[in-house]
C-alpha positions as CSV (number, residue, x, y, z in Angstrom):
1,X,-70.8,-9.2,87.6
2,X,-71.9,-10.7,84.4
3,X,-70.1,-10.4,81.1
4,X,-73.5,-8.5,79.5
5,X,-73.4,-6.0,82.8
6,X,-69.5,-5.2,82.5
7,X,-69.7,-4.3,78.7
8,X,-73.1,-2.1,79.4
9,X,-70.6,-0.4,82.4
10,X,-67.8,-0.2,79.7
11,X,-70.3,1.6,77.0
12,X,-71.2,4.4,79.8
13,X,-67.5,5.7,81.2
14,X,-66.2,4.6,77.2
15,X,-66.0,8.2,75.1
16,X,-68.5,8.5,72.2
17,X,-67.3,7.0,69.2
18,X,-67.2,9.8,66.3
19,X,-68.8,9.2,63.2
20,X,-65.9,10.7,61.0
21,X,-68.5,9.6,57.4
22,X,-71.0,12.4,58.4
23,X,-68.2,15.0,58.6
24,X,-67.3,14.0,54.9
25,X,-70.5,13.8,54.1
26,X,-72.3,17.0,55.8
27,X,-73.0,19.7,52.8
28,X,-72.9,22.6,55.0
29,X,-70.2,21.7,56.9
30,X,-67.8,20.8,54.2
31,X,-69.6,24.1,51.9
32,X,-68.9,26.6,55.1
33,X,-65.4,25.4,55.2
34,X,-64.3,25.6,51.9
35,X,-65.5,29.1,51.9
36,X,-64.0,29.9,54.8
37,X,-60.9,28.3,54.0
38,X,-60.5,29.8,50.6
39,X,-60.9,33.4,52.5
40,X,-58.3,33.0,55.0
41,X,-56.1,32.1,52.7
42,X,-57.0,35.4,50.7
43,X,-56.3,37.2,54.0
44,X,-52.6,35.0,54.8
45,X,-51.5,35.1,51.3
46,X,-52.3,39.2,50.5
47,X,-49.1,40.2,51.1
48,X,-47.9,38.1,48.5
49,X,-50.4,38.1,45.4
50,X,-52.1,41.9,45.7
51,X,-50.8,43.7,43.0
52,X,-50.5,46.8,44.1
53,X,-50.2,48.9,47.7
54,X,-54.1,48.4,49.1
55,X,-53.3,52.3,50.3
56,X,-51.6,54.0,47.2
57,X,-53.8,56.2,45.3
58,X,-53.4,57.6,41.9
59,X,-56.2,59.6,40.8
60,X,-55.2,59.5,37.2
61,X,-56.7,55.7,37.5
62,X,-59.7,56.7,39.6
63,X,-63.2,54.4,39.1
64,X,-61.7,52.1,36.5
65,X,-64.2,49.2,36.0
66,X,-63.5,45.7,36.5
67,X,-62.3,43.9,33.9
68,X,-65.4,42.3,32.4
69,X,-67.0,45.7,31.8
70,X,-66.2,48.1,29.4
71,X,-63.0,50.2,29.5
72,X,-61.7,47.7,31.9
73,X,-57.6,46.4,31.9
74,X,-56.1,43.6,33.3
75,X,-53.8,45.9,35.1
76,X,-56.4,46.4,38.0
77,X,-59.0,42.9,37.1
78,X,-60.9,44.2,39.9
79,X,-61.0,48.0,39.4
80,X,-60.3,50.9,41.2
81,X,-62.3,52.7,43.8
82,X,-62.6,56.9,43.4
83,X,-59.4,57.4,44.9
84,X,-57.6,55.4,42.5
85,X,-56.5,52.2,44.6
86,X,-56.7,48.9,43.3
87,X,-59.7,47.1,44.5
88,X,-58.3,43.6,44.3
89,X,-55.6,44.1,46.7
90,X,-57.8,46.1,49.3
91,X,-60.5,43.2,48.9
92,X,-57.5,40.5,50.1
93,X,-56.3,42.9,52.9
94,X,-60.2,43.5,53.6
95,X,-60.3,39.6,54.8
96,X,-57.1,40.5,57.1
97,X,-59.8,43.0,58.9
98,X,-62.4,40.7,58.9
99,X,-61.2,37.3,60.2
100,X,-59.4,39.4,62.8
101,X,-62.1,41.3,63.7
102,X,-64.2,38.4,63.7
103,X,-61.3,35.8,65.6
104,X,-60.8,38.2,68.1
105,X,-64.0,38.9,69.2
106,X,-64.7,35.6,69.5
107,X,-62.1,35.0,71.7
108,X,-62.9,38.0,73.9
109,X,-66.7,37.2,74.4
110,X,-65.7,33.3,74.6
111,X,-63.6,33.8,77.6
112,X,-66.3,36.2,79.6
113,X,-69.3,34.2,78.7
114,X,-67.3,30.9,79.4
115,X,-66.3,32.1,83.0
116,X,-69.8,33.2,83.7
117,X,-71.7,30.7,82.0
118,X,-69.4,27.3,84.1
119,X,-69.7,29.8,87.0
120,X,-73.1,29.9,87.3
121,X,-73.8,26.0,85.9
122,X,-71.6,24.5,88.2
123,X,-72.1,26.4,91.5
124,X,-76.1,27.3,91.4
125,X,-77.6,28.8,94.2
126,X,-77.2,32.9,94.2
127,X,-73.9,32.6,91.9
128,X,-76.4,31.3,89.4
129,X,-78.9,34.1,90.5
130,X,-76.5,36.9,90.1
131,X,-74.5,35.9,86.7
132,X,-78.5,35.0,85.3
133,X,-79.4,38.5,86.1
134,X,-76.2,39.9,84.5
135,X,-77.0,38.1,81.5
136,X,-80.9,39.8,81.5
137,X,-79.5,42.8,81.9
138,X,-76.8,42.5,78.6
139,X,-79.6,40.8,77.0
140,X,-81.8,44.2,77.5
141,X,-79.2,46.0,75.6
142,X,-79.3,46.9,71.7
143,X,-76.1,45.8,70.8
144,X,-75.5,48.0,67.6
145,X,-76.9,51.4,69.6
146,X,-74.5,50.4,72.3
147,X,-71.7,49.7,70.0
148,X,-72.2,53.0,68.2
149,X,-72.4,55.6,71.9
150,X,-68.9,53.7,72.5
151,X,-67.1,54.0,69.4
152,X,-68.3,57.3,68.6
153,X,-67.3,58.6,72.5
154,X,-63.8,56.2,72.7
155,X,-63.5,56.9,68.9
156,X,-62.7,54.3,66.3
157,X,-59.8,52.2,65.7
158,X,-59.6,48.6,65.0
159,X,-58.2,47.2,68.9
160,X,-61.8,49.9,70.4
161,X,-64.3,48.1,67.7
162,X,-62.9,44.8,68.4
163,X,-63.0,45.1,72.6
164,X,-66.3,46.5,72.2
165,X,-68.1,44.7,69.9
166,X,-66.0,41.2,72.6
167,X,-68.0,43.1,75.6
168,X,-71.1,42.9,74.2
169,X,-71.6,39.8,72.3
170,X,-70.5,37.5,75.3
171,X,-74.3,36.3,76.4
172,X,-74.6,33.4,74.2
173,X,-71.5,31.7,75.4
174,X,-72.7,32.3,79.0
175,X,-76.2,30.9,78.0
176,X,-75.0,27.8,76.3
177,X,-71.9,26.7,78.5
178,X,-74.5,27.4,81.9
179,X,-76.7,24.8,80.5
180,X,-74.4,22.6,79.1
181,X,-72.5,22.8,82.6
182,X,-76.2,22.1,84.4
183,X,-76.5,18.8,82.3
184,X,-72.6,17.3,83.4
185,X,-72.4,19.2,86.7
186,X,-73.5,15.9,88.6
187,X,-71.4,12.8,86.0
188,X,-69.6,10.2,87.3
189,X,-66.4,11.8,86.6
190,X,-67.3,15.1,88.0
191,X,-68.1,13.3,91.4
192,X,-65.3,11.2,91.4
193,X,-62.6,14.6,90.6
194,X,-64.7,15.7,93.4
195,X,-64.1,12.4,95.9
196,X,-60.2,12.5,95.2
197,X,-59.8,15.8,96.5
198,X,-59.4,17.9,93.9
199,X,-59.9,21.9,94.4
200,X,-62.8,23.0,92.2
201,X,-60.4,25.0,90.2
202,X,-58.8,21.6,88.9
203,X,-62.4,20.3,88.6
204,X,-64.0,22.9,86.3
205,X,-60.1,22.8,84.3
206,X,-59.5,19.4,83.6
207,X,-63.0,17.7,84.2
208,X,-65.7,20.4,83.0
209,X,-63.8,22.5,80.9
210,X,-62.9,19.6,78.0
211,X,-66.6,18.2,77.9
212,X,-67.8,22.0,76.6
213,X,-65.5,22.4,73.9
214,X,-67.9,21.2,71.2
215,X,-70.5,23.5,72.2
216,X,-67.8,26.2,72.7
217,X,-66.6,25.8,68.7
218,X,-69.9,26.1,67.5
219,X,-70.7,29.5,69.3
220,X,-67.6,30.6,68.7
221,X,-68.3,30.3,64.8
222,X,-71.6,32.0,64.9
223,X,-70.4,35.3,67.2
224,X,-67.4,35.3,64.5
225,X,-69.9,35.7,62.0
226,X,-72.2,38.4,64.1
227,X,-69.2,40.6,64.9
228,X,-68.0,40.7,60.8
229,X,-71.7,41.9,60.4
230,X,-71.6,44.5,63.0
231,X,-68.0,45.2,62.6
232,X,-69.4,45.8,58.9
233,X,-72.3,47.9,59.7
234,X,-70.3,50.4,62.2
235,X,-67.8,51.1,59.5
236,X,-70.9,51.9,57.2
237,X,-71.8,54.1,59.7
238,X,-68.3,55.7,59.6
239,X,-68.5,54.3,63.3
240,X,-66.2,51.4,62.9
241,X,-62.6,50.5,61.0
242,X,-60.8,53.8,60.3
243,X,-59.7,55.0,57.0
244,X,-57.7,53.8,54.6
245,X,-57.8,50.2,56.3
246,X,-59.4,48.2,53.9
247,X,-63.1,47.2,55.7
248,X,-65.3,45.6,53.8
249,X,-67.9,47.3,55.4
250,X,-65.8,50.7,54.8
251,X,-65.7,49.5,51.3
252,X,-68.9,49.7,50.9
253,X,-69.4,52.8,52.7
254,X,-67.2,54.6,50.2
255,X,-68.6,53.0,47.4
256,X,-72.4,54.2,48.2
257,X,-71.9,58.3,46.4
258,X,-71.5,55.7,43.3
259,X,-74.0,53.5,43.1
260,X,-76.3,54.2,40.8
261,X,-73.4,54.6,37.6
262,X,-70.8,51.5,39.2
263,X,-72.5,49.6,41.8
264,X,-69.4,47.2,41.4
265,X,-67.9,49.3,43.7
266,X,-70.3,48.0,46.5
267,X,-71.7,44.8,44.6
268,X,-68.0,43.1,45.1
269,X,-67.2,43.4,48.6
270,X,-70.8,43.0,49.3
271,X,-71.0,39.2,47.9
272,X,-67.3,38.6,50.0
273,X,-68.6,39.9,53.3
274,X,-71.9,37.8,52.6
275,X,-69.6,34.6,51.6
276,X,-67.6,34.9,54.5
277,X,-71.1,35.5,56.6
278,X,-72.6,32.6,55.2
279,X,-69.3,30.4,54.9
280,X,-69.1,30.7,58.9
281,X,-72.6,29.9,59.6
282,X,-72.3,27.0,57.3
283,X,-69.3,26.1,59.5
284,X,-71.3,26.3,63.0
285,X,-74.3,25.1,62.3
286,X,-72.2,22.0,60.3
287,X,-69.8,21.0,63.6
288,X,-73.1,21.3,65.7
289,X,-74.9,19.4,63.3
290,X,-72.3,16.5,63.2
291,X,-71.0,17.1,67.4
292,X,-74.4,16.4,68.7
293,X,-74.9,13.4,70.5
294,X,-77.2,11.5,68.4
295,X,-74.4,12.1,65.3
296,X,-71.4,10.6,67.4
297,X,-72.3,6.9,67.5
């Protein structure tokens, strides 16, 4: 074998080399970040910087502006909302609700749609038939109509909204990892797990499994941000996150009998749910941007 044919052999088994320039470089990806970054570390530092209880009310304080509006006080920069609890420190427990609402939905749909969708990639045939009609069939389903018979028959408390919202949003994992499956189903290093005798179990753990975990992180980010939009519109519907818990959706519920004399009250944890929205779409469609094969040599 020539010297030319054994590096051309080398470049194929070699793993791609990662262009770590375009991740420091990729506006969306470093933009989606940050934001996302500054919010958890709202939601991990509340407990230390909120001010006040984010459940204590005192109606003698009730609907006092922020503090760039008039009759505003640096004792509450944010305000109060019209049962007299500081708004700043339910806004920093709000991104507790949110991130967890969001992470663990994620991780519920991610493990469903990830069995299914290796399931029916690697195995074809009539496993592919059956788990591709499952997916029609959750595909045929309005989410938020669905979401809201469940809730409003289970009723609603944070662990129901999350395990709902991680049942239904599960059939873009399944799409994606069945076709990214499809595509490494037949590689070299598939066949040759397969030649040395190892159970399929080991092969779709320890050969299949790794090679999806780029396209797993990028769906992962977007059904975060889908679920902290639904999650949000439940509890607007009085649907989702109980009171008091601090929602930002609830928030915003609350704050609607006020909008047209302080629209603060639905204005400020309307722009955070919408930066964290668009902070974690940044974030996805950055790492997909910069994980796609074209970006890795």
């Amino acid at each position: 074998m020539s010297d030319q044919t054994l590096e051309n052999r080398l470049a194929d088994i070699a793993p791609p080399r990662r262009n770590y320039r375009r991740w420091l470089t990729h506006t969306g990806l470093i933009l989606g970040g940050t934001i996302l970054g500054i919010i958890l570390i709202m939601a991990v530092l509340a407990p230390f910087i909120a001010p006040f209880n984010p459940y204590e009310q005192n109606l003698l304080v009730r609907i006092v502006p922020p503090v760039w509006m008039d009759g505003g006080s640096w004792e509450h920069p944010l305000g109060t909302d019209h049962l007299g609890r500081d708004y700043l420190s339910r806004l920093l427990y709000g991104a507790q609700v949110s991130l967890l609402i969001g992470v663990g939905t994620a991780l519920i749909s991610g493990v469903i749609g990830t069995t299914l969708g290796i399931l029916a990639g690697y195995f074809g045939g009539k496993v592919d038939t059956v788990i591709t009609f499952i997916i029609t069939a959750r595909l045929s389903m309005p989410v938020i109509l669905v979401a809201l018979a469940v809730v409003a028959l289970a009723g609603s408390s944070l662990m129901i909204v999350m395990a709902v919202l991680g049942l239904l949003l599960w059939d873009r994992f399944a799409l994606v990892i069945r076709a990214a499956t499809q595509q490494i189903r037949n590689a070299d290093f598939v066949t040759a797990s397969q030649v040395q005798g190892c159970s399929v179990f080991q092969t779709l753990r320890y050969e299949i499994l790794p090679n999806l975990m780029n396209s797993l992180v990028v769906v992962a980010t977007l059904e975060m941000a889908q679920a902290i939009v639904l999650e949000a519109a439940l509890s607007f519907l009085g649907l989702g996150v109980p009171a008091p818990l601090p929602s930002w959706g609830l928030m915003i519920a609350e704050g609607k009998s006020f909008i047209l004399f302080d629209p603060w009250l639905i204005t400020i944890p309307g722009v955070l749910l919408f930066a964290l929205v668009l902070g974690t779409n940044l974030l996805g469609d950055g790492l997909r941007d910069v994980t796609a094969p074209e970006a890795r040599n």
